[in-house]
Backbone bond lengths (Angstrom), bond angles and torsions (degrees), N, CA, C in turn:
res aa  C-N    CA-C-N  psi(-1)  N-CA   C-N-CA  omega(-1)  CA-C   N-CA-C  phi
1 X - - - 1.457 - - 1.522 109.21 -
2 X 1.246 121.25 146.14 1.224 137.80 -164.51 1.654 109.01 -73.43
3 X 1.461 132.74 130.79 1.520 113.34 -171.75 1.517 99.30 -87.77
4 X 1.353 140.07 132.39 1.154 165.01 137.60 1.463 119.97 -43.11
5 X 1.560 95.85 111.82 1.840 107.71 -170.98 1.269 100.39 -74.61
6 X 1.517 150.46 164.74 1.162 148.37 74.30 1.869 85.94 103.61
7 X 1.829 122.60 14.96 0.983 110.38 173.36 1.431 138.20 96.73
8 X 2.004 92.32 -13.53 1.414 107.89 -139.37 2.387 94.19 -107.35
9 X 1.225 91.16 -20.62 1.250 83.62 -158.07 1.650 95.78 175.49
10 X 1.586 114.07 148.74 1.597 107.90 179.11 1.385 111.44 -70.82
11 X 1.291 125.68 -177.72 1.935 122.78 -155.34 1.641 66.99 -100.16
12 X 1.286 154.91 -29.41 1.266 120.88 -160.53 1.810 108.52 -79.01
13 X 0.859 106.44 -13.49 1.585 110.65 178.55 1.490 118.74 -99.39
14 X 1.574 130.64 9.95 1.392 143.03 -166.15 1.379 106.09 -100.22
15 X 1.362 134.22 104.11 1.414 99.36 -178.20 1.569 98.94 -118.73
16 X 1.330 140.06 174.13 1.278 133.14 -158.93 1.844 100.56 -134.03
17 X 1.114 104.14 129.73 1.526 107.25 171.33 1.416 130.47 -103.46
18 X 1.314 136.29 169.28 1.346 104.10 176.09 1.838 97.65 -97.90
19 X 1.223 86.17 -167.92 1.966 93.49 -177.95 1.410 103.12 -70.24
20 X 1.498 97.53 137.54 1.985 92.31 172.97 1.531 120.90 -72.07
21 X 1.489 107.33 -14.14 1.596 120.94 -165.59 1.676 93.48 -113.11
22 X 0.861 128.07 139.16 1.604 125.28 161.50 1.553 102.31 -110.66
23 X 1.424 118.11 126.11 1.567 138.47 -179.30 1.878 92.79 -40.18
24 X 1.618 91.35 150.82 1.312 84.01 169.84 1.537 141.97 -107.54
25 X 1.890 97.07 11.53 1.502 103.47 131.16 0.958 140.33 -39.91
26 X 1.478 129.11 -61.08 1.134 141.40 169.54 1.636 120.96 -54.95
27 X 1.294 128.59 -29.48 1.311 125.17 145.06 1.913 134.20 -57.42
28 X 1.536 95.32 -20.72 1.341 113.99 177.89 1.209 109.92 -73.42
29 X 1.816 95.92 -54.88 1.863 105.17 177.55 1.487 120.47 -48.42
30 X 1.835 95.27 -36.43 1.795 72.76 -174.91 1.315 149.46 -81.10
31 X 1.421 89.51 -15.25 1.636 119.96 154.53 1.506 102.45 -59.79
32 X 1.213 145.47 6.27 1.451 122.00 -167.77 1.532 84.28 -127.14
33 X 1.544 112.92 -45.41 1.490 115.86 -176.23 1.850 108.54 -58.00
34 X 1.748 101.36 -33.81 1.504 93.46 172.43 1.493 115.47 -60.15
35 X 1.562 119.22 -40.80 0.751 116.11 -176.98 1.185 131.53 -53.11
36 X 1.305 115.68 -63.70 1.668 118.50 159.76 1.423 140.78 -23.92
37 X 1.722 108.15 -34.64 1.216 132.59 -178.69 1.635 104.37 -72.15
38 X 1.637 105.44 -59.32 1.432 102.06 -176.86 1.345 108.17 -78.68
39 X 1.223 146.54 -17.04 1.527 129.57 128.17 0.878 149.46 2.69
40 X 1.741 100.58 -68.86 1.527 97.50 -170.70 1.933 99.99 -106.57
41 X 1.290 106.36 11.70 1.691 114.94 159.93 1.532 107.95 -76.51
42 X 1.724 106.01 -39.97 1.571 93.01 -166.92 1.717 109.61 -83.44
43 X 1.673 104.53 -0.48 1.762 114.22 -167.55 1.557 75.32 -77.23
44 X 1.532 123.77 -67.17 1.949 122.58 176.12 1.463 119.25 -20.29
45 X 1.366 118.02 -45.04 1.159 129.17 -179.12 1.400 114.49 -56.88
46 X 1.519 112.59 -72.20 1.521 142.47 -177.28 1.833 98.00 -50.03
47 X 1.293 112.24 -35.60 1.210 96.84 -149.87 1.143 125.53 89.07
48 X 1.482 136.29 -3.02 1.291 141.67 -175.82 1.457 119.81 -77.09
49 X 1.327 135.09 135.47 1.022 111.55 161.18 1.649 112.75 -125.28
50 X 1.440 117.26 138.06 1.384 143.06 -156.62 1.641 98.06 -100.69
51 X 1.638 113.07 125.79 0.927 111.39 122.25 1.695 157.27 -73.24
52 X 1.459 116.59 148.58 1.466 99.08 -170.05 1.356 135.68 -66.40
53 X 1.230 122.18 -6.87 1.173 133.12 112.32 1.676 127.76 7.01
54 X 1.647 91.64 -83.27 1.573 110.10 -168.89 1.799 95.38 -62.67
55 X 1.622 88.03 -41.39 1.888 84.26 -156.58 1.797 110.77 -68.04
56 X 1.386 98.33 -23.79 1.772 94.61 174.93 1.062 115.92 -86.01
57 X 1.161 131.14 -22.49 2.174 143.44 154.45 1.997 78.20 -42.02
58 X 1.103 132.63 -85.55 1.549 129.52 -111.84 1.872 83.45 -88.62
59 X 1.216 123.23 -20.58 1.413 145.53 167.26 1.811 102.07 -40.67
60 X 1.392 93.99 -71.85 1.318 118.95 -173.08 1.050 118.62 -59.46
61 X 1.906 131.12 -48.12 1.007 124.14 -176.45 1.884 102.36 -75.69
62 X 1.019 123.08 -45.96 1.375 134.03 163.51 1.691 113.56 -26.88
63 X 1.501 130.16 -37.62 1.727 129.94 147.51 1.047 111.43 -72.37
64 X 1.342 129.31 -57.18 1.216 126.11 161.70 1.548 121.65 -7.90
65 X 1.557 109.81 -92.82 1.342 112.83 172.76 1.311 130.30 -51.65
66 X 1.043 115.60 -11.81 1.897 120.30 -166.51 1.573 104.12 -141.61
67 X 1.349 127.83 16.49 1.488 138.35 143.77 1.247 96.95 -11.46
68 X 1.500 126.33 -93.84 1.345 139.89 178.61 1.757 112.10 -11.18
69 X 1.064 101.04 -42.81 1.504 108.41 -164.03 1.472 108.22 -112.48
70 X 0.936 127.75 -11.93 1.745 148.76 162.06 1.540 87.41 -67.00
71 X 1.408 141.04 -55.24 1.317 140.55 -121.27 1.836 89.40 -114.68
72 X 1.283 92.81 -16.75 2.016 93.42 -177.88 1.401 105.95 -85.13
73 X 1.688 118.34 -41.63 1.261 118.63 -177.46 1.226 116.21 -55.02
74 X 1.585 99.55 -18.23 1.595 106.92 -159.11 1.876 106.33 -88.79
75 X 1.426 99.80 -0.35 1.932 107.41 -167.47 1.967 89.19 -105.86
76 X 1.095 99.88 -32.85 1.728 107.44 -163.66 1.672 93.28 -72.31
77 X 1.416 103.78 147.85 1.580 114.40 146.99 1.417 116.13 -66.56
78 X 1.191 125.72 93.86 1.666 112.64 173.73 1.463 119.56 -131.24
79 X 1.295 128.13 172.79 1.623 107.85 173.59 1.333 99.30 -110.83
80 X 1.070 108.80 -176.95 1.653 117.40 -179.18 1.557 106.76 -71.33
81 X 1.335 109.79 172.16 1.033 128.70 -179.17 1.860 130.45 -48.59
82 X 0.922 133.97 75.80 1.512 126.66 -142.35 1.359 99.05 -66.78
83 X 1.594 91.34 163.27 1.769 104.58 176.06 1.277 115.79 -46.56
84 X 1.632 110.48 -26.28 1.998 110.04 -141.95 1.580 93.34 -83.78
85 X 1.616 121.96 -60.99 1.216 161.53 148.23 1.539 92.92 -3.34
86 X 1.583 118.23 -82.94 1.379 130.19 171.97 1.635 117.15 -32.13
87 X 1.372 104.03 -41.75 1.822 110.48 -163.60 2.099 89.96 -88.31
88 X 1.211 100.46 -39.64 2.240 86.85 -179.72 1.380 91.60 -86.68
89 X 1.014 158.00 26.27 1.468 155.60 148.94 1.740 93.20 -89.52
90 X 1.061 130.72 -50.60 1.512 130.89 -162.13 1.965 93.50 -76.12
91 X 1.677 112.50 -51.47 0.935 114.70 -155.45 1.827 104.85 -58.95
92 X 1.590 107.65 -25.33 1.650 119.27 -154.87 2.145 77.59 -79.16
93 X 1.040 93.55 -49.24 1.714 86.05 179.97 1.711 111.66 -36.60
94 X 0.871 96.90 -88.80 1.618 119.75 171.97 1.335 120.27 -16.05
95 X 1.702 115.59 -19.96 1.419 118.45 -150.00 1.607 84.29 -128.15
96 X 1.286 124.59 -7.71 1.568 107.83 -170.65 1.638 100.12 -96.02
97 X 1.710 100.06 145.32 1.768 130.30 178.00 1.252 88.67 -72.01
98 X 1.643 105.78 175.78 1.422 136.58 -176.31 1.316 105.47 -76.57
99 X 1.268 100.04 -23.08 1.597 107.80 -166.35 1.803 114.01 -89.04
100 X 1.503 111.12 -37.19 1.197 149.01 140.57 1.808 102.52 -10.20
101 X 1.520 104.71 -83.06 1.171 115.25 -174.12 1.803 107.42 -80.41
102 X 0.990 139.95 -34.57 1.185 125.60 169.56 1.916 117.07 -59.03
103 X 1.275 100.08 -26.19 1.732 94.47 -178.10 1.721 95.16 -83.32
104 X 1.572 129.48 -7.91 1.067 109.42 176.88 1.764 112.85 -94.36
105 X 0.874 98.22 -24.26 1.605 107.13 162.43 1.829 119.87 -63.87
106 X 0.986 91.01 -29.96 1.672 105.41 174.46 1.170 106.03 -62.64
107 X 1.471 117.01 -61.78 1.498 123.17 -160.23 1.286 118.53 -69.84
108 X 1.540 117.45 -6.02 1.508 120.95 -178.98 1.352 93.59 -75.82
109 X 1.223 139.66 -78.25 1.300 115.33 -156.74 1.521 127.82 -84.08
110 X 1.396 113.10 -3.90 1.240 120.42 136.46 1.719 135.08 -41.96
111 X 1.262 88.77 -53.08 1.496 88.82 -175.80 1.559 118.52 -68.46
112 X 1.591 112.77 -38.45 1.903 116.61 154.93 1.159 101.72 -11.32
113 X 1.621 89.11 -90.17 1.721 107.97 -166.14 1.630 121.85 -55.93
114 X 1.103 117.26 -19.40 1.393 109.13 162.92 2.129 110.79 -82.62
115 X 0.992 92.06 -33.35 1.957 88.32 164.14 1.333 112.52 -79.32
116 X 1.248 128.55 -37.11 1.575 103.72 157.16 1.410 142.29 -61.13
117 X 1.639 97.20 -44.19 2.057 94.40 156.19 1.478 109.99 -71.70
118 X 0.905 155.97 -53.49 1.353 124.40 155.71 1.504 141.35 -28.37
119 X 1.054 109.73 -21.00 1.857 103.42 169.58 1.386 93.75 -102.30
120 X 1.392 132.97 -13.46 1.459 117.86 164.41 1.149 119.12 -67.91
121 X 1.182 129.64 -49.56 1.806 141.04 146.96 1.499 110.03 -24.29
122 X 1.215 122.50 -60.85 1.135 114.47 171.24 1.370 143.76 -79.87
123 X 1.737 109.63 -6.57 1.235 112.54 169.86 1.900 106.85 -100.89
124 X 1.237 93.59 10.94 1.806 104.80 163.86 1.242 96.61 -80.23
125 X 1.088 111.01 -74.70 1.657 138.12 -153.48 2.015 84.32 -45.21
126 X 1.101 130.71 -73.64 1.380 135.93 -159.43 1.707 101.00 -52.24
127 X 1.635 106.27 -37.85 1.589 96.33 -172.42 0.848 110.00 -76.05
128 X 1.204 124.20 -33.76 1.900 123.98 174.45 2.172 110.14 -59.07
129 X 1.435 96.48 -57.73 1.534 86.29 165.70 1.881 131.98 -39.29
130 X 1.305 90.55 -36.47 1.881 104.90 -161.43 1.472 89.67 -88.58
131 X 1.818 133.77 -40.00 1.325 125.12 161.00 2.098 124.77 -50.73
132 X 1.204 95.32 -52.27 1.388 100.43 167.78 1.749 112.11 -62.74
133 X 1.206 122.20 -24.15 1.631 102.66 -173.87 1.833 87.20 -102.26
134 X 0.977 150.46 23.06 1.462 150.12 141.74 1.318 113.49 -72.44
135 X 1.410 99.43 -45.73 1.286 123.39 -168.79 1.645 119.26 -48.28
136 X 1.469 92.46 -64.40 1.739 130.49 164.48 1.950 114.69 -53.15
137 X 1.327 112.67 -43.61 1.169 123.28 154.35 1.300 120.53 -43.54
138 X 1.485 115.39 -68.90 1.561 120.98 -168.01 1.332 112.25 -69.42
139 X 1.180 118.27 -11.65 1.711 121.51 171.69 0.786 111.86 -93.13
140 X 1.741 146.27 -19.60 1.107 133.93 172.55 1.403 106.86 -102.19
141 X 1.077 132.18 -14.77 1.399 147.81 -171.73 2.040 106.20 -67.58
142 X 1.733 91.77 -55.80 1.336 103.01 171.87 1.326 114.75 -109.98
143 X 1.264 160.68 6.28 0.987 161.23 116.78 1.531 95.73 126.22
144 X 1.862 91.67 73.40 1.818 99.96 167.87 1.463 84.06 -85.90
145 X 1.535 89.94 -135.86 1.530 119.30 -172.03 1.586 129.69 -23.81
């Protein structure tokens, strides 16, 4: 005779599904679990070795910066991160020169400073617009030009 779960029915007739919704922690995590992975491949790479410490600091600033985008995965239907995706993410590691990784180290603090003169550019650019439509106002307003 068949053993009977929970009362409900014999175990040969029970079948178990997974959740149709996955929490949206668990969509958060896997972006974080990716993260970690290609981490501590690129610490392999470098030669570095991290304390855990270091690795939950570099964890942290890593939500930190991309909250925004941690917080979208989290509105979207998506699945986690797949194996295939995971393994050419590992492989692009694996494949970068010295030179490779030094221009990416470069570009961090480059790239700041090029987003800060850029919103300076652009908060020029807006005052000159918002002066010219005053501008355009007061002449027709009082009968300049």
């Amino acid at each position: 005779m068949a053993q009977v779960l929970c009362g409900l029915a014999p175990a040969t007739f029970v079948l178990t599904f997974p959740p149709m919704f996955e929490s949206q922690d668990t969509k958060q995590d896997s972006i974080l679990r990716a993260f970690d992975r290609l981490f501590e491949r690129a610490a392999v790479k470098l030669h570095v070795e991290c304390t855990a410490e270091e690795r939950d600091e570099a964890r942290r600033q890593f939500a930190e910066r991309f909250h925004d985008a941690l917080q979208s995965v989290n509105s979207v239907a998506s699945a986690p991160v797949p194996e295939s995706v995971m393994a050419q993410m590992e492989a692009a590691i694996d494949e970068l020169s010295p030179a490779n990784i030094a221009s990416y180290l470069a570009l961090g603090p480059l790239t700041a400073y090029v987003q800060q003169r850029l919103r300076a550019i652009a908060v020029k650019a807006a005052e000159a617009r918002l002066l010219e439509h005053l501008i355009s106002q007061a002449d027709d307003k009082y009968g300049g030009n």
